[in-house]
C-alpha positions as CSV (number, residue, x, y, z in Angstrom):
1,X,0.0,0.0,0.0
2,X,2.6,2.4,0.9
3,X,4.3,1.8,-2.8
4,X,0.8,1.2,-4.5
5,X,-1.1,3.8,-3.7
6,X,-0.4,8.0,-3.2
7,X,-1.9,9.0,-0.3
8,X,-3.4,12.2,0.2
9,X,-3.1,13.9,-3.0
10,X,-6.0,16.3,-1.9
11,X,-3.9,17.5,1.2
12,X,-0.6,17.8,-0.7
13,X,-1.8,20.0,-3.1
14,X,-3.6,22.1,-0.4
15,X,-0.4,22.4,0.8
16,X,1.5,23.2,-2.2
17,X,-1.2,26.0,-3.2
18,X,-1.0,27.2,0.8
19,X,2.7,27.7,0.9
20,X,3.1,29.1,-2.8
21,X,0.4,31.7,-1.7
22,X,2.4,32.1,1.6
23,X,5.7,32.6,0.3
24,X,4.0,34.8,-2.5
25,X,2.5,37.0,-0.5
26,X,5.1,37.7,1.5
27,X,7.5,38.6,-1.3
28,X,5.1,40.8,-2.5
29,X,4.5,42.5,0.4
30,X,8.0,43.2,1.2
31,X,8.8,44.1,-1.7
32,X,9.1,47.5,-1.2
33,X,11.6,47.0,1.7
34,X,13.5,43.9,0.3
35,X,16.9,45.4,-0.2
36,X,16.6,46.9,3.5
37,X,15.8,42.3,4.6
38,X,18.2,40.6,2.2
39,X,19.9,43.4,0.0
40,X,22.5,45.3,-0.4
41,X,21.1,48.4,2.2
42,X,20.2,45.7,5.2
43,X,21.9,46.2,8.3
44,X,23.2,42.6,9.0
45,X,25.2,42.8,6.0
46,X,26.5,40.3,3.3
47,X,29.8,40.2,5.7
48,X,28.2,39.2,8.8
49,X,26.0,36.9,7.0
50,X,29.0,34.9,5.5
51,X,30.9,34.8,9.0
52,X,27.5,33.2,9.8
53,X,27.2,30.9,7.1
54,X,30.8,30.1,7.2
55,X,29.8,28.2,10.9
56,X,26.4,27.2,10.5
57,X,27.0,25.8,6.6
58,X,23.5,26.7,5.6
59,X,22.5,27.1,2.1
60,X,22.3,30.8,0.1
61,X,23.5,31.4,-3.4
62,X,23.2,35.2,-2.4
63,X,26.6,35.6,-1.8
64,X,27.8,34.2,-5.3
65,X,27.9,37.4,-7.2
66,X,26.9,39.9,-4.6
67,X,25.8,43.2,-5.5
68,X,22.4,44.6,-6.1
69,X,21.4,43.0,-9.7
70,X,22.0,39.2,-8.7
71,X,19.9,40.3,-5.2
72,X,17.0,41.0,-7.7
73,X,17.0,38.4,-9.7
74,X,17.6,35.6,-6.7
75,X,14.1,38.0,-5.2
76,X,12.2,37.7,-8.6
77,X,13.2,34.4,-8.9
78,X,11.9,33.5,-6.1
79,X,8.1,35.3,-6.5
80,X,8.2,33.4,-10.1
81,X,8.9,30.3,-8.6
82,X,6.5,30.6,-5.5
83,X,3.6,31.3,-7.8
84,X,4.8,28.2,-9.8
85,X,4.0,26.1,-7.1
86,X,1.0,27.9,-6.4
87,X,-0.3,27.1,-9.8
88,X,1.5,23.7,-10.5
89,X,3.5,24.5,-13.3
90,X,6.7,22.8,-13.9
91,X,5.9,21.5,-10.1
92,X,8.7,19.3,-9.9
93,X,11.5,22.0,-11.4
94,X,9.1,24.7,-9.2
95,X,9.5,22.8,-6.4
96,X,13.2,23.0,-6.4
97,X,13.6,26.6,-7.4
98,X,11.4,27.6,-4.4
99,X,13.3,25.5,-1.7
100,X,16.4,27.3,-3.5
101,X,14.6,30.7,-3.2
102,X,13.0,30.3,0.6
103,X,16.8,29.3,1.7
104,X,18.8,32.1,-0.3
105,X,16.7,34.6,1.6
106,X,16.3,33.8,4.9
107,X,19.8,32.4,5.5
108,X,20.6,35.7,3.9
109,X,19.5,37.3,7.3
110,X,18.3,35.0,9.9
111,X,16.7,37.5,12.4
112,X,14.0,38.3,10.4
113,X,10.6,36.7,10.5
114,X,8.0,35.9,13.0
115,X,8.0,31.8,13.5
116,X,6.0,31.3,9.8
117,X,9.2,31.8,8.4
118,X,10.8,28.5,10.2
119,X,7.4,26.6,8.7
120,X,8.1,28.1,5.0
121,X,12.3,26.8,5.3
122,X,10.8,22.9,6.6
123,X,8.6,22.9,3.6
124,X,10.1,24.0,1.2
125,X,12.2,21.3,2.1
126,X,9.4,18.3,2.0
127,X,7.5,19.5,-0.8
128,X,10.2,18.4,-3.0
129,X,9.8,14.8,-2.3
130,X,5.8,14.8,-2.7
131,X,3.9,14.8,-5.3
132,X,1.7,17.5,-5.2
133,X,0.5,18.6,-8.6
134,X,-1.6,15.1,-9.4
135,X,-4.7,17.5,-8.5
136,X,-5.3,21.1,-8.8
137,X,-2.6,22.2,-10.5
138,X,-1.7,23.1,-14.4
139,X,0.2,20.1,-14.5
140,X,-3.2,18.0,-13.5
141,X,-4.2,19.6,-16.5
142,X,-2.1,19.3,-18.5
143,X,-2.3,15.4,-18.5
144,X,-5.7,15.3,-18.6
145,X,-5.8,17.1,-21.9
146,X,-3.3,14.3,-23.4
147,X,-0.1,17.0,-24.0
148,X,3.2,15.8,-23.5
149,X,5.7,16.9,-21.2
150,X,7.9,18.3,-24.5
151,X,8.0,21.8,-22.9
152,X,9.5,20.2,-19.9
153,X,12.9,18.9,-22.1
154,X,14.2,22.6,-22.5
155,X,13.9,23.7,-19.0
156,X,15.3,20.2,-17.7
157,X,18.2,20.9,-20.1
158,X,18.3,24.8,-18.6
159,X,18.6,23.7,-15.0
160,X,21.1,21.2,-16.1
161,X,23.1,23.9,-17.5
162,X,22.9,26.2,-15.2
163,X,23.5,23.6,-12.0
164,X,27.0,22.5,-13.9
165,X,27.9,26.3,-14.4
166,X,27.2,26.5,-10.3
167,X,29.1,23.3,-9.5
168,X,32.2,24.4,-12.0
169,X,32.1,27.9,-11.9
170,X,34.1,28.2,-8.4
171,X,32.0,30.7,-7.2
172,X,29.4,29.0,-5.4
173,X,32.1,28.1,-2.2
174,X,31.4,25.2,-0.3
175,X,27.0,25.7,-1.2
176,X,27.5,22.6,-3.7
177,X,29.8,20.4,-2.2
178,X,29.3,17.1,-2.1
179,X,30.2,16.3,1.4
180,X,29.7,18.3,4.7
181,X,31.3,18.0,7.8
182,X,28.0,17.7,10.1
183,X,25.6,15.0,9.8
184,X,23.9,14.0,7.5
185,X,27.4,14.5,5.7
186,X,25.6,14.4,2.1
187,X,26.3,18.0,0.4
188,X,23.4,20.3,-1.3
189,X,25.3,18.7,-4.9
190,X,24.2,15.3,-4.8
191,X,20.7,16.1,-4.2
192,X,20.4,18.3,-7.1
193,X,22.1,16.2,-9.4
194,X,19.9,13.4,-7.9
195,X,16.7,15.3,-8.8
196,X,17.7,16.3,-12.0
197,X,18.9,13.1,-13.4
198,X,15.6,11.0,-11.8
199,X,13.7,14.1,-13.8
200,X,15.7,12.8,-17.1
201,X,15.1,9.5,-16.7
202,X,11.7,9.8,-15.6
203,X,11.0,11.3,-19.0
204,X,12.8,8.9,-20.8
205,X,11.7,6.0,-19.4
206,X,8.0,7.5,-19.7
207,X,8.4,7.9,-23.6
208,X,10.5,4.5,-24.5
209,X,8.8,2.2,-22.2
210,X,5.7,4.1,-20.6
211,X,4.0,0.0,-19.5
212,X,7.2,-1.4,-18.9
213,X,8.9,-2.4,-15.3
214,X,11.1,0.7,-15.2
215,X,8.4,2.6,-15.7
216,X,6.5,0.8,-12.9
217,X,9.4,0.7,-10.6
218,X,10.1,4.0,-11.0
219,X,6.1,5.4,-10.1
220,X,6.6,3.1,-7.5
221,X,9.7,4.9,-5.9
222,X,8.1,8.0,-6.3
223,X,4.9,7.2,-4.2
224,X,6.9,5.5,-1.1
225,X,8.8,9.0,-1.3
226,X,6.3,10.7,-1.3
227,X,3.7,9.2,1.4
228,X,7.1,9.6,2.9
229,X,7.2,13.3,2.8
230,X,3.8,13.6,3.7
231,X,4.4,11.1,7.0
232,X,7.2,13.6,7.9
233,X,4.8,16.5,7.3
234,X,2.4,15.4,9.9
235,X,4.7,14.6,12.2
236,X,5.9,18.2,12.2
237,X,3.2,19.9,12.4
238,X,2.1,17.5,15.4
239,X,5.6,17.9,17.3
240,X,5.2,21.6,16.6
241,X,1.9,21.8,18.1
242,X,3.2,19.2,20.9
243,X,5.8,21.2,21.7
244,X,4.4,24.4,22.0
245,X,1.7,23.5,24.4
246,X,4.2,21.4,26.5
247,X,6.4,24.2,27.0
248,X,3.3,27.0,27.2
249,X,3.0,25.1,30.4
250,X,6.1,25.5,32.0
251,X,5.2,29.4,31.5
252,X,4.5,31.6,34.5
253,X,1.7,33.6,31.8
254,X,0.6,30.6,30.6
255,X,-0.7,29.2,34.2
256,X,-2.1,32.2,35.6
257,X,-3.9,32.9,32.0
258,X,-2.7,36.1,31.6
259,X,-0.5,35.3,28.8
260,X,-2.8,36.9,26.1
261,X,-2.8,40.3,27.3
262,X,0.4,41.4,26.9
263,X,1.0,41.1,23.3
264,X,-2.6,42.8,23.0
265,X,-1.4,45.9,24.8
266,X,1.9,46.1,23.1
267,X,1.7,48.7,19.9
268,X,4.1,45.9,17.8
269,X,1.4,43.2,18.0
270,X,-1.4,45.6,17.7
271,X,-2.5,46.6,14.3
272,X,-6.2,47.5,15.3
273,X,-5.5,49.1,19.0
274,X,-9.3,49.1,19.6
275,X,-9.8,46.2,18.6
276,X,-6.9,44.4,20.5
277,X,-8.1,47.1,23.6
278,X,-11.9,45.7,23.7
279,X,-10.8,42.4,23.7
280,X,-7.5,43.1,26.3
281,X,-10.0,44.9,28.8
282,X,-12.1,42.1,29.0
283,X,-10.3,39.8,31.4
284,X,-12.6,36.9,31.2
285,X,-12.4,36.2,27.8
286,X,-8.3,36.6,28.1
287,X,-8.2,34.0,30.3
288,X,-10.5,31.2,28.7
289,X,-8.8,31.8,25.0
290,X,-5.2,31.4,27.2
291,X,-6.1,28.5,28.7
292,X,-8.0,26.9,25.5
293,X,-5.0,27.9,23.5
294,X,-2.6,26.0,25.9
295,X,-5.8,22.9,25.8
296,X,-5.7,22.6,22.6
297,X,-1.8,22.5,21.4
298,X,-1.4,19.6,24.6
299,X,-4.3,18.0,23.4
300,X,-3.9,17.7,19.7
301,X,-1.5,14.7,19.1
302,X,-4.2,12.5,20.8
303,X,-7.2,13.5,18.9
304,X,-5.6,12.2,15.8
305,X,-7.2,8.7,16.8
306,X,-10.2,10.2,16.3
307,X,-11.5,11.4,12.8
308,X,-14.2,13.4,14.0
309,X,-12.6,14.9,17.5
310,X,-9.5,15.5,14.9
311,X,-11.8,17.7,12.6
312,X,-13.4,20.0,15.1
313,X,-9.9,20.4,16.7
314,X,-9.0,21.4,13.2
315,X,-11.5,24.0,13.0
316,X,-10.6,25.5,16.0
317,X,-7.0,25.7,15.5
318,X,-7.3,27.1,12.1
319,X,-10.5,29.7,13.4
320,X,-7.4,30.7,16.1
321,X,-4.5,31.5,13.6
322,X,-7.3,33.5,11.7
323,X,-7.8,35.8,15.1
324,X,-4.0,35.4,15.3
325,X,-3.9,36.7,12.2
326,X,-6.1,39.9,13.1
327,X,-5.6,40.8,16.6
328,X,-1.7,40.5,16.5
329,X,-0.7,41.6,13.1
330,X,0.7,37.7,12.3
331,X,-0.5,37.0,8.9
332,X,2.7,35.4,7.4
333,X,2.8,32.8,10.4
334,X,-1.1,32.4,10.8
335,X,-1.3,31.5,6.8
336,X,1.6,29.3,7.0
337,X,-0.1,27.1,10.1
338,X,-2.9,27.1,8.2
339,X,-1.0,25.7,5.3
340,X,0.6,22.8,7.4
341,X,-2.6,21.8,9.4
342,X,-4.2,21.2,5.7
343,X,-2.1,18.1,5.8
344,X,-4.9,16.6,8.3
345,X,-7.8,18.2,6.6
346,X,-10.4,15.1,5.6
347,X,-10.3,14.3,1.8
348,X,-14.1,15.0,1.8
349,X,-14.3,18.6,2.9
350,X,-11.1,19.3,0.2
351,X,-13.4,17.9,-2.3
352,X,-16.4,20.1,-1.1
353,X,-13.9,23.1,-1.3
354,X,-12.9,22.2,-4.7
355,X,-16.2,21.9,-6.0
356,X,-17.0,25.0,-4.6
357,X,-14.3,27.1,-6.0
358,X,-15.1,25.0,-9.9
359,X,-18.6,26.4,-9.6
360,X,-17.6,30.0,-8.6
361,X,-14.9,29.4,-11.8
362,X,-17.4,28.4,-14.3
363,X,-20.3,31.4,-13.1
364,X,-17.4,33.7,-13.5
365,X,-17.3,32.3,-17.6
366,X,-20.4,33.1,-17.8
């Protein structure tokens, strides 16, 4: 089964189309302040950031070139290649170019961001190895309408170029080594080179022998790595939620249920003051939303043996990330929660919203 079958397709494409539209957004929003985050006018600059990277190893091809015109192009590249994933074009070259994008930036200055931003680098990361474009994506459709992947050939060829100029060039440093010093000790280089050579012969094999046992073993492959991936998702976001309500315990705030009112009286977190004052003044409702907030993160890893306790949870969690959202000016890290708890959403209610958002589609033709 776990070779036979992929499971939740609906879920990883929510989560494709939740994190393309998170990174998305929040490229386009800073957009007018990028060079002041990642550029060549931020404060931490590109010389403390390599002293950084030098320890920590992590990957950024921002310091390749330097400079304000390869800063732009790493940026734009990265809102073409979020909204690729948000689409499903390309997804499995998308994929790549937006866990390339989401690491160039925010190892390019690792102070910014608000705890979405840690969520956005993981999955970046996993959405590689799933396959998320067999629904609701231009991909989907692609297939469905019986064209070939001959469009793909030139852009596989592309990124094969340009990874060899990367790995020959000498300027990348040690980004595309093969070997690291740290666990797991595999380099950045033999994962690209991986993915772009399974790409190859994944197209290959497709046109020579598409009912053949390559062919079969090779599908095969691809579905235990991805139900995989998506195992490894829901793991994370259950150790995430596990964690933070196990140490929202061990809080002083936290017990006494007072924990909410500070960030709603503090003009950072604020971005409707009467709003966040109505709601601050009212010490009651403080105090049960502190309290349900801490409930609710302990108690989620056990609902998930039960379907229906697991939904309403769901609805909860999600309804609190919207107020999170609202109240405390969070939208990057509310979306991106929201993103990762679709990977439990039920098949049937992402069917229902599918349908939903077909009809408005089709009204709108009309």
């Amino acid at each position: 089964m776990f070779t036979g079958r992929v499971l939740g397709r609906y879920q990883a494409a929510a989560v494709r189309i939740g994190f393309g539209l998170v990174w998305l957004a929040y490229l386009v929003r800073e957009w007018p302040d990028r060079r002041l985050l990642y550029g060549d006018t931020s404060p931490w600059s590109m010389e403390l950031a390599e002293r950084l990277l030098a320890d920590n190893g992590a990957l950024t091809v921002l310091p390749w070139f330097g400079g304000r015109p390869w800063f732009e192009l790493v940026y734009h590249l990265g809102v073409l290649a979020a909204l690729a994933v948000l689409l499903g074009w390309r997804t499995r070259a998308a994929t790549v170019l937006f866990l390339v994008t989401v690491l160039s930036l925010q190892n390019r200055n690792v102070f910014l961001g608000d705890g979405g931003d840690n969520i956005v680098h993981l999955m970046a990361v996993y959405l590689v190895f799933t396959r998320c474009a067999e629904v609701w994506s231009l991909d989907a459709r692609r297939v469905r309408a019986g064209r070939g992947g001959v469009g793909g050939v030139p852009l596989w060829a592309a990124l094969g170029a340009v990874l060899l100029v990367c790995q020959l060039g000498g300027f990348a440093g040690s980004s595309l080594d093969w070997t690291v010093r740290g666990f797991p000790y595999v380099g950045w280089a033999p994962l690209f080179w991986l993915l772009w050579a399974v790409a190859g012969l994944w197209w290959l094999v497709d046109r020579l022998a598409p009912e053949g046992e390559t062919r079969a073993v090779l599908d095969a492959l691809a579905t235990m790595v991805h139900n995989c991936a998506m195992l490894v998702i829901a793991v994370e976001v259950t150790l995430i939620y596990a964690t933070a309500g196990w140490y929202k315990v061990q809080g002083s705030r936290w017990q006494d249920g007072t924990a909410l009112y500070y960030p709603l009286h503090l003009d950072y977190f604020t971005p409707w003051p009467g709003l966040s004052g109505l709601l601050g003044g009212a010490l009651l409702p403080v105090f049960l939303i502190t309290y349900g907030t801490v409930l609710l993160q302990v108690a989620f890893p056990f609902t998930l043996v039960n379907r229906r306790l697991k939904n309403a949870l769901l609805v909860v969690m999600m309804a609190e990330h919207v107020g999170i959202a609202v109240l405390l000016g969070l939208p990057v890290f509310s979306l991106a929660m929201i993103a990762a708890d679709a990977v439990f959403l039920p098949t049937a209610a992402l069917l229902w919203a599918g349908e939903r958002v077909a009809r408005i589609r089709l009204r709108g033709r009309h």
